[in-house]
KOLMIGU-210321 format. One record per residue (C-alpha): x, y, z; residue number from 1; residue in three letters. Coordinates in steps of 0.5 Angstrom, whole numbers, plus 500, padded with zeros to 3 digits. Layout:
! KOLMIGU-210321
atom x X	y Y	z Z	pos NUM	code Ala $
...
//
This chain:
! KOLMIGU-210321
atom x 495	y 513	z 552	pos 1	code Unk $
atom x 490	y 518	z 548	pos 2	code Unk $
atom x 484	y 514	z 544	pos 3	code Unk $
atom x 478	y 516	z 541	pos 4	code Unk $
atom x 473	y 518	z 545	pos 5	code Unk $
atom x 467	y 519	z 540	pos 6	code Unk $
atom x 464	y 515	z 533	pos 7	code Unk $
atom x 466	y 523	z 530	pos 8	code Unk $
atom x 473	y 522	z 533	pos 9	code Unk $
atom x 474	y 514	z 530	pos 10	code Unk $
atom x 471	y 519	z 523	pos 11	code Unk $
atom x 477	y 523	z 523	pos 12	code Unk $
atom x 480	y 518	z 524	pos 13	code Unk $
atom x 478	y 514	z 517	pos 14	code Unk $
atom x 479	y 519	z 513	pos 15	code Unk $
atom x 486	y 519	z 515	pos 16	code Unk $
atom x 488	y 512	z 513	pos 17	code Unk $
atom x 484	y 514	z 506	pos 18	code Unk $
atom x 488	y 520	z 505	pos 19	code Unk $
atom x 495	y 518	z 507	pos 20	code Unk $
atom x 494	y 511	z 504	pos 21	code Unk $
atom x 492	y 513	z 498	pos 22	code Unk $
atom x 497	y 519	z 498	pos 23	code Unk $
atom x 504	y 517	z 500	pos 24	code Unk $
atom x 506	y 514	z 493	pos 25	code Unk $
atom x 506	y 521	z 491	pos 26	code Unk $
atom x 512	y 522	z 495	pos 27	code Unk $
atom x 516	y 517	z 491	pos 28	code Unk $
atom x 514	y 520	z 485	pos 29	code Unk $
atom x 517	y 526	z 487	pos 30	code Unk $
atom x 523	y 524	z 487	pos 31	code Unk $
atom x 524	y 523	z 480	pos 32	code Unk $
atom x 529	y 518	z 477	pos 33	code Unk $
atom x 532	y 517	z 484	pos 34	code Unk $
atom x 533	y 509	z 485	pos 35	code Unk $
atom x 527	y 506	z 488	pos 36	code Unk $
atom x 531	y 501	z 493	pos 37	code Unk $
atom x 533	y 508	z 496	pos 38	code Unk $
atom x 527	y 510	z 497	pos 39	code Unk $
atom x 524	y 504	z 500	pos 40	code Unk $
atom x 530	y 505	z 505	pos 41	code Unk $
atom x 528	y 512	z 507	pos 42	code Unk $
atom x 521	y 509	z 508	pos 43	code Unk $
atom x 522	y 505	z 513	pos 44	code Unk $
atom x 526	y 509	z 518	pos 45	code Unk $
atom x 520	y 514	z 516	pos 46	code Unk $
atom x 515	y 510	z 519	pos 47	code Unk $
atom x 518	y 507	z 525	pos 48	code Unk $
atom x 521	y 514	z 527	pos 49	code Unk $
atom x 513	y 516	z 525	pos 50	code Unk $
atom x 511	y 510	z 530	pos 51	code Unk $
atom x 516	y 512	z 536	pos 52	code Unk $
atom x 514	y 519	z 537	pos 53	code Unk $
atom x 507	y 517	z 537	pos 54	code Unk $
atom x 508	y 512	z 542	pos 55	code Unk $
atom x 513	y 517	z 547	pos 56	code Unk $
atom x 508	y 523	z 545	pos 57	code Unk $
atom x 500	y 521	z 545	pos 58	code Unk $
atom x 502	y 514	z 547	pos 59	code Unk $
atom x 504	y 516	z 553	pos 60	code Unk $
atom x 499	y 522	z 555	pos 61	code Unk $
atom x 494	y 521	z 560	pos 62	code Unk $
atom x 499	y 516	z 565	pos 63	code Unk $
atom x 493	y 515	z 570	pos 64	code Unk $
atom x 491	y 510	z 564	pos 65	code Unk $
atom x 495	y 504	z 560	pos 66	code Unk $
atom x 500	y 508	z 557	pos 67	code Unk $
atom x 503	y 504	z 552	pos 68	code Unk $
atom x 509	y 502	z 556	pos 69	code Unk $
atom x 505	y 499	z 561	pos 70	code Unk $
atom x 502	y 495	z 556	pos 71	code Unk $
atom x 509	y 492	z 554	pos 72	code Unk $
atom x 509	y 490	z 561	pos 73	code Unk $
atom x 503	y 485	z 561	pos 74	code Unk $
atom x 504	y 484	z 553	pos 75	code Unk $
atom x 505	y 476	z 552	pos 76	code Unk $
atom x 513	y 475	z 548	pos 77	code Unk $
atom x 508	y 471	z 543	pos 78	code Unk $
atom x 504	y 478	z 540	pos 79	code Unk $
atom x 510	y 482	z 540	pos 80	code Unk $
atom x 514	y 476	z 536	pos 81	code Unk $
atom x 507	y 477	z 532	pos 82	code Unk $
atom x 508	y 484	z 531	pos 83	code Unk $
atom x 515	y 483	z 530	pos 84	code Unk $
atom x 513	y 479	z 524	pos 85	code Unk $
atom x 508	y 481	z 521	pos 86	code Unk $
atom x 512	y 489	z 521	pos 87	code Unk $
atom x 517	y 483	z 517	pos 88	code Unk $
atom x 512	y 480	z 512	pos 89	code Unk $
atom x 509	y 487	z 511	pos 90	code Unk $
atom x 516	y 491	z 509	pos 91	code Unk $
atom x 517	y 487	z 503	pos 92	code Unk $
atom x 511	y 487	z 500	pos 93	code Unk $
atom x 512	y 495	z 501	pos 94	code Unk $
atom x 519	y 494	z 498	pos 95	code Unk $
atom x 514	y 490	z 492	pos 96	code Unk $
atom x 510	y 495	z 491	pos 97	code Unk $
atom x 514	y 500	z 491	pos 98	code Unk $
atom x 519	y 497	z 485	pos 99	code Unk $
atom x 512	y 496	z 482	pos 100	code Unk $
atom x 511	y 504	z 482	pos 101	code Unk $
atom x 518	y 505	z 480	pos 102	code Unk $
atom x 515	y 501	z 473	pos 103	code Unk $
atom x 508	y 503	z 474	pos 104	code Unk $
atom x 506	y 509	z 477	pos 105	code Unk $
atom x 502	y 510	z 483	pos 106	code Unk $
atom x 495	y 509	z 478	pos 107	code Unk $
atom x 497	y 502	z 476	pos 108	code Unk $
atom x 500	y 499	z 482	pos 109	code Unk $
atom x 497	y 501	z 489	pos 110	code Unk $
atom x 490	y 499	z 486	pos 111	code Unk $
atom x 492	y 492	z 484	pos 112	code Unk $
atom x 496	y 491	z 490	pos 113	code Unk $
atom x 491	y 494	z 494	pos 114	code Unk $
atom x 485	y 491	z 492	pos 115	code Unk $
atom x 489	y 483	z 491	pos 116	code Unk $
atom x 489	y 484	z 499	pos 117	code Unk $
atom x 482	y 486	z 498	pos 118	code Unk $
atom x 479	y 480	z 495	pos 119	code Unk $
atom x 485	y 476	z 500	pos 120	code Unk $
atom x 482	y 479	z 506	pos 121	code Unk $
atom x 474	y 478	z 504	pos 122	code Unk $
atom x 476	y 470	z 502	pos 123	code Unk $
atom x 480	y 469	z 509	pos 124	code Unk $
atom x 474	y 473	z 513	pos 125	code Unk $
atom x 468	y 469	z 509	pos 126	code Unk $
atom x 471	y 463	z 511	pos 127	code Unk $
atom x 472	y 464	z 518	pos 128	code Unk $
atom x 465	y 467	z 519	pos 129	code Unk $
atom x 460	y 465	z 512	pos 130	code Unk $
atom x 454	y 468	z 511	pos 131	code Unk $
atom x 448	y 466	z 509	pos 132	code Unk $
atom x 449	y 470	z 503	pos 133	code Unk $
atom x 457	y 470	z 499	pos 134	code Unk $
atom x 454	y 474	z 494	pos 135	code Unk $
atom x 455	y 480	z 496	pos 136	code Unk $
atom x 462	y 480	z 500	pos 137	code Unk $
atom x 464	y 475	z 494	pos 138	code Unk $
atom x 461	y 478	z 487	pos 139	code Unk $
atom x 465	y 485	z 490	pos 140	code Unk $
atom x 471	y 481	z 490	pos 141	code Unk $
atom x 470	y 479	z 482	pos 142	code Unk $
atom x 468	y 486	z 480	pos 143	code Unk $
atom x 475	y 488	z 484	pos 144	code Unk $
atom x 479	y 482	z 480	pos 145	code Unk $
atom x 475	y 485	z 474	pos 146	code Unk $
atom x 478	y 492	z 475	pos 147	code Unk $
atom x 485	y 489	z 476	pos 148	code Unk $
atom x 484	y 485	z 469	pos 149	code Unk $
atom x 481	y 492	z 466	pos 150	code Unk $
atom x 487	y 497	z 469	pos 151	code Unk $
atom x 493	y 491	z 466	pos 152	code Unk $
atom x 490	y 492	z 459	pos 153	code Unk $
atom x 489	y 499	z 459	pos 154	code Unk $
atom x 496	y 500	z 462	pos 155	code Unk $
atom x 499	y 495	z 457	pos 156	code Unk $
atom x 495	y 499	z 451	pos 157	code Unk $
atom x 498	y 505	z 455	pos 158	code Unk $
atom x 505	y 502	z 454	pos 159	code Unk $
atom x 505	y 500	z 447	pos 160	code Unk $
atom x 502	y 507	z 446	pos 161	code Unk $
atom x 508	y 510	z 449	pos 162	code Unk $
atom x 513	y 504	z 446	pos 163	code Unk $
atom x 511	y 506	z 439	pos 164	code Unk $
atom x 513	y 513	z 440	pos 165	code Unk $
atom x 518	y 512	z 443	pos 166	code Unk $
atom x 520	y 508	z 436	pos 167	code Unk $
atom x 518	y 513	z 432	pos 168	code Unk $
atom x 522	y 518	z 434	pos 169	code Unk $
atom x 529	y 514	z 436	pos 170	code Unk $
atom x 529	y 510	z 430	pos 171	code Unk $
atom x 536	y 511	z 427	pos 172	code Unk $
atom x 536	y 509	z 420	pos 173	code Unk $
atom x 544	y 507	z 417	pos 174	code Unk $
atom x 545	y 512	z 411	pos 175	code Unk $
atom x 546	y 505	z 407	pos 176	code Unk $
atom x 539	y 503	z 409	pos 177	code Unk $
atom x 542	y 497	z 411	pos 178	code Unk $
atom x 541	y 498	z 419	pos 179	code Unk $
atom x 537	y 500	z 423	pos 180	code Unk $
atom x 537	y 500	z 430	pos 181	code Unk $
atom x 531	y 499	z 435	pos 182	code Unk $
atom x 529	y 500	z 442	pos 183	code Unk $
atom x 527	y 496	z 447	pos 184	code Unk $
atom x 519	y 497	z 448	pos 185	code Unk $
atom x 518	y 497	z 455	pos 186	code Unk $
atom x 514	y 491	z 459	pos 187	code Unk $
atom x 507	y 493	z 462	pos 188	code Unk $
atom x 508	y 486	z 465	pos 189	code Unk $
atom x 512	y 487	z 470	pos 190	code Unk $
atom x 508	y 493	z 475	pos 191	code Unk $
atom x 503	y 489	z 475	pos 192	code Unk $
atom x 506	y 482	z 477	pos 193	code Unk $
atom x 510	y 485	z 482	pos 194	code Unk $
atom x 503	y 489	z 485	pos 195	code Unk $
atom x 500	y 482	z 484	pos 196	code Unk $
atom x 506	y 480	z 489	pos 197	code Unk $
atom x 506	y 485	z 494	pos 198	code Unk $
atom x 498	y 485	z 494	pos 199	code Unk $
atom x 499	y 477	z 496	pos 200	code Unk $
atom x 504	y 479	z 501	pos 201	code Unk $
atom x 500	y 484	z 505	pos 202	code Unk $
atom x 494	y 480	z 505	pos 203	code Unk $
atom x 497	y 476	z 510	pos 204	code Unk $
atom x 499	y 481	z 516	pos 205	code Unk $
atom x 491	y 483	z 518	pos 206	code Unk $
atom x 489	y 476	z 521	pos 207	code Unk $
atom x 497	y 476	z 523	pos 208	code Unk $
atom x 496	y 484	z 527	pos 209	code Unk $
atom x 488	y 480	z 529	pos 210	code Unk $
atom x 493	y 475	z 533	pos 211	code Unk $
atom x 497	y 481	z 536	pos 212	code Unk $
atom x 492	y 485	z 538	pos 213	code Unk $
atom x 486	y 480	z 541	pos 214	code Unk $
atom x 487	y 477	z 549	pos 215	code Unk $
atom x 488	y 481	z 555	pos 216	code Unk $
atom x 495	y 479	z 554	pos 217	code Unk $
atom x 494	y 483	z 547	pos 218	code Unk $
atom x 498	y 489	z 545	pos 219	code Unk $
atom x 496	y 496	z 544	pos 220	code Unk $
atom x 495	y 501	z 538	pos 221	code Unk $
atom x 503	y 504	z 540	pos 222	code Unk $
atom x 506	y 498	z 542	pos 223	code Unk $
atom x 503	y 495	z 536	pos 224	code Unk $
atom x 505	y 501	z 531	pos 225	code Unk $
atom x 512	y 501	z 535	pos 226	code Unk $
atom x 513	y 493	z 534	pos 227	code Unk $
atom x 512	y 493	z 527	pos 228	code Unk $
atom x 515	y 499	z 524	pos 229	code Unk $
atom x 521	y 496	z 528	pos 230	code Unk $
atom x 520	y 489	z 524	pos 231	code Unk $
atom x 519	y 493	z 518	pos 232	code Unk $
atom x 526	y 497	z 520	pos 233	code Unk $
atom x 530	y 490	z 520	pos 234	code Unk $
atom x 527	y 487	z 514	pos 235	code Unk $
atom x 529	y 492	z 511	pos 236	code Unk $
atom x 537	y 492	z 513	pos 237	code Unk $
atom x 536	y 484	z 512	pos 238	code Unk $
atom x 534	y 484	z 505	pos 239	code Unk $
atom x 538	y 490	z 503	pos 240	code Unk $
atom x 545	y 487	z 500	pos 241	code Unk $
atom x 540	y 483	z 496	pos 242	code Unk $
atom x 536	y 489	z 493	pos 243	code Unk $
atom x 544	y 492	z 492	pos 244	code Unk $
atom x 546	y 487	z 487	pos 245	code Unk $
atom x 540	y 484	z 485	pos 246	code Unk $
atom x 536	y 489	z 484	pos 247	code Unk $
atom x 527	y 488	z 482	pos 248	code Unk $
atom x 528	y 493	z 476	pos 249	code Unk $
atom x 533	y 497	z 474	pos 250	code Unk $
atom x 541	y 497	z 475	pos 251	code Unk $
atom x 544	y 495	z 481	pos 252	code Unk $
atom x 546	y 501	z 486	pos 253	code Unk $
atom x 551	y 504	z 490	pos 254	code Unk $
atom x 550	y 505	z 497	pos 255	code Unk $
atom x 555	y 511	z 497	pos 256	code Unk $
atom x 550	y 514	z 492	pos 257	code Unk $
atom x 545	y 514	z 497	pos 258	code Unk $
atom x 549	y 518	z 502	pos 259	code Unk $
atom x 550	y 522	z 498	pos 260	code Unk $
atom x 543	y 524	z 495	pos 261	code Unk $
atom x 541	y 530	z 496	pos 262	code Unk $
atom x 536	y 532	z 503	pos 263	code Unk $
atom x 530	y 533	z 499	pos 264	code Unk $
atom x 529	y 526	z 496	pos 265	code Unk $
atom x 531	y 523	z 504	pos 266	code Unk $
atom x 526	y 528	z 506	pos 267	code Unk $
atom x 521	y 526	z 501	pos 268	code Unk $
atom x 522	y 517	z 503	pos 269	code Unk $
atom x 522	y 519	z 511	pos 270	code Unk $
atom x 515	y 523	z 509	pos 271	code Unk $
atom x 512	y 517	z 505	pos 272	code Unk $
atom x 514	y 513	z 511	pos 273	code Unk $
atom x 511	y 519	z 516	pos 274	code Unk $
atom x 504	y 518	z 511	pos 275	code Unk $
atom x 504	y 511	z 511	pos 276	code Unk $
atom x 505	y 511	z 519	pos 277	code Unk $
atom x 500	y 516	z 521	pos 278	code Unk $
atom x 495	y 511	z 516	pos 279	code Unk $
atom x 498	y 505	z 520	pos 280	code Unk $
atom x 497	y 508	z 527	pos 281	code Unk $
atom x 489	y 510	z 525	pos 282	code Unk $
atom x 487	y 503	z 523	pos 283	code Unk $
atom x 491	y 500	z 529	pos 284	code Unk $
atom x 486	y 504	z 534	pos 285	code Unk $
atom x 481	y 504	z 530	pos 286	code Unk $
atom x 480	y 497	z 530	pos 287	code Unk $
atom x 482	y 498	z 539	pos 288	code Unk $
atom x 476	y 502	z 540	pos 289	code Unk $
atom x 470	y 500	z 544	pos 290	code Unk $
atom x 464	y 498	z 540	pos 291	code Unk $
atom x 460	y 503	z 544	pos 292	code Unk $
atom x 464	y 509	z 541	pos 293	code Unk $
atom x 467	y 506	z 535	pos 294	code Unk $
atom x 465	y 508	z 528	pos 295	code Unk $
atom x 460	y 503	z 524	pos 296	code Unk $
atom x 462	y 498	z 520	pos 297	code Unk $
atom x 460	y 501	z 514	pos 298	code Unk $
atom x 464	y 507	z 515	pos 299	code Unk $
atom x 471	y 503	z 517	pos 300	code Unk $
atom x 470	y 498	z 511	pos 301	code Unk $
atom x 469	y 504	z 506	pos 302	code Unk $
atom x 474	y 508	z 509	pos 303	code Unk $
atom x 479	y 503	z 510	pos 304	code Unk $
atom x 478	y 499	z 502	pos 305	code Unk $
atom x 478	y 505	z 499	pos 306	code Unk $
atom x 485	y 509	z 498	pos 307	code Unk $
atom x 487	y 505	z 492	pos 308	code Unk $
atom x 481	y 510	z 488	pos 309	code Unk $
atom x 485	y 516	z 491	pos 310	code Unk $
atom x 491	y 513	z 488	pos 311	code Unk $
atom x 489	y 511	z 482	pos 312	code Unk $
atom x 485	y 519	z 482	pos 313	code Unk $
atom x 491	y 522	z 483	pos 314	code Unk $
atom x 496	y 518	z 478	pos 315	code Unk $
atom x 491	y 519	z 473	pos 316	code Unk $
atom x 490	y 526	z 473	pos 317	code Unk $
atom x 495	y 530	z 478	pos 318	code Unk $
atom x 500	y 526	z 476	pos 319	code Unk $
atom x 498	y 525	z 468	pos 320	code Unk $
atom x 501	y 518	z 468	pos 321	code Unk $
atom x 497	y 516	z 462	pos 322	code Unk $
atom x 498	y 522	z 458	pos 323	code Unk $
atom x 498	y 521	z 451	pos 324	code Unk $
atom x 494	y 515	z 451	pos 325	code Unk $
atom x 487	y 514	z 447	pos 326	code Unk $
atom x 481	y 515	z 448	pos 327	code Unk $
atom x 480	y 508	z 449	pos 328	code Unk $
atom x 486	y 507	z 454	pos 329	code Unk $
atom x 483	y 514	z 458	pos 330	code Unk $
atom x 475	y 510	z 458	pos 331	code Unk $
atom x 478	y 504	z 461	pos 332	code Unk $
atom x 481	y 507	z 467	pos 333	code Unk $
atom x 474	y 511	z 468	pos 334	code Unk $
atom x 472	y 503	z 467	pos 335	code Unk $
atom x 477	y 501	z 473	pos 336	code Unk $
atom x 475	y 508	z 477	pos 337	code Unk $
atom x 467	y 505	z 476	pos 338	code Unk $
atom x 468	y 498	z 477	pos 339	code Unk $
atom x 473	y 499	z 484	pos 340	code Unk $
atom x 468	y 504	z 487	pos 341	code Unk $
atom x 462	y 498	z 486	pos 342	code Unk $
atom x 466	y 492	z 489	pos 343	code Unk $
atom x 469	y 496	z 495	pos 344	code Unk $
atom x 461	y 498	z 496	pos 345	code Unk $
atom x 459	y 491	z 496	pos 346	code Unk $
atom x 464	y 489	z 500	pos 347	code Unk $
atom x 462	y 494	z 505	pos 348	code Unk $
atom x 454	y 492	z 504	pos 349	code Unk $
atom x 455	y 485	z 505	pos 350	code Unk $
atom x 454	y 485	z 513	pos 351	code Unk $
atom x 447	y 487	z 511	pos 352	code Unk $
atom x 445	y 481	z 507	pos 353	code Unk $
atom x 448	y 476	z 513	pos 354	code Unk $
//
């Protein structure tokens, strides 16, 4: 299987998880009105075809070595079923995370997902491997907890905003003056909420993939990539009538409409589950490579922590999800970009505080 050679390689391959995990939700936001539960399915079968052909292409290269076939053979059944699992786990927190996208956008929703998985992840590996110092990893963790609280008021203030035009423009008032019809404000509660959930969700698969991947009976980057996407694929058919008939937002959907959706908008979900795969795959080899040519701590930390800043970049300004906002609301989200970037670089420096 191919692996990196040089710290330069494991750079490139940082970089990669930074801007396919900060960029996929793009991909649903392409595709417009199209139910979300559609694109979540999409999605799945794009990551575990992504995982598949990358086992069967760079997996299986250089068959003098391990390919990840071998690996497979001494692999104990108690990883794969942790891989499997964890696939499971990380699936609905992904179909969370896109329901909070369909509400939210990409702005609001991957930072406050991705940064409560941050913050879980910082509390587990203190309490594992406590320093002599917690201010620096835990006072990281508040200003991403301080940034969250700061996103969810700018994207309540953004939506009353929005709700008051809304208002404004639709009131029908009665010729009489005796009625007047009102139209629901939509609720800002929800995205955050649901970016809570799916962040609490996925904090939970990096100690689960440690398990899988530790040992001399561990599986391998592919083997690990294939595994998981395939958890991902059957939690995804497991919990579909339920997304059918008991949908997070929005009406219940059809499935014959999803046979019948236009080949963009599948393409589009097979692309999202490609980008995210491609990030998954790096950050499964990454965390393989020998200490002797794997890229530092530092660079992984930044690297891997810091794609919701990419997310909230592109949704703020390539996709003006807070267009017609105030001044105010447009201050507060450079608030949250300022007070992220902070706590993911003292997460990322607290090694040097040990």
């Amino acid at each position: 299987m191919i692996l990196p050679t040089s710290a330069e390689a494991g750079l490139l391959l940082l970089a990669l998880i930074f801007i396919c995990w900060g960029s996929w939700g793009i991909t649903q936001k392409a595709t417009g009105k199209w139910p979300h539960e559609f694109y979540s399915w999409d999605f799945s079968l794009g990551v575990l075809v992504c995982m598949v052909v990358a086992a069967f292409t760079l997996g299986s290269m250089n068959s003098a070595e391990l390919t990840f076939q071998d690996n497979f053979l001494i692999a104990g059944t108690r990883k794969m079923a942790y891989a499997l699992g964890a696939g499971v786990l990380f699936n609905v927190a992904a179909i969370l995370l896109i329901s909070s996208t369909a509400v939210s956008g990409i702005s609001v929703s991957f930072p406050v997902s991705l940064g409560i998985a941050t913050v879980m992840g910082v509390i587990w590996n203190f309490s594992l491997h406590p320093t002599s110092s917690a201010i620096v990893p835990l006072g990281g963790a508040v200003l991403i907890l301080a940034a969250i609280v700061l996103l969810a008021f700018a994207h309540s203030a953004h939506k009353d905003a929005m709700a008051e035009s809304v208002k404004k423009s639709t009131l029908q008032i009665d010729p009489r003056g005796k009625t007047v019809r009102k139209i629901k404000a939509p609720t800002a509660a929800l995205g955050v909420v649901l970016g809570i959930a799916s962040g609490i969700l996925a904090g939970f698969v990096p100690p689960i993939l440690e398990a899988v991947r530790e040992g001399d009976n561990g599986l391998a980057p592919y083997g690990t990539g294939v595994l998981f996407a395939s958890g991902m694929l059957f939690s995804t058919v497991m919990s579909s009538p339920f997304v059918v008939n008991f949908p997070l937002t929005g009406n219940p959907v059809v499935v014959r409409d999803f046979l019948r959706s236009p080949a963009r908008q599948h393409a589009l979900g097979w692309l999202g589950g490609a980008l995210w795969a491609a990030g998954a795959l790096a950050s499964f080899i990454v965390v393989s490579t020998p200490s002797g040519i794997a890229a530092g701590a530092v660079a992984v930390t930044a690297f891997s922590q810091s794609p919701a800043i990419l997310a909230i970049l592109l949704g703020m300004l390539a996709w003006r999800e807070f267009k017609g906002s105030s001044e105010r609301s447009r201050s507060l989200l450079w608030g949250v970009v300022v007070l992220y970037a902070a706590g993911i670089a003292m997460i990322t420096l607290a090694p040097s505080f040990a």
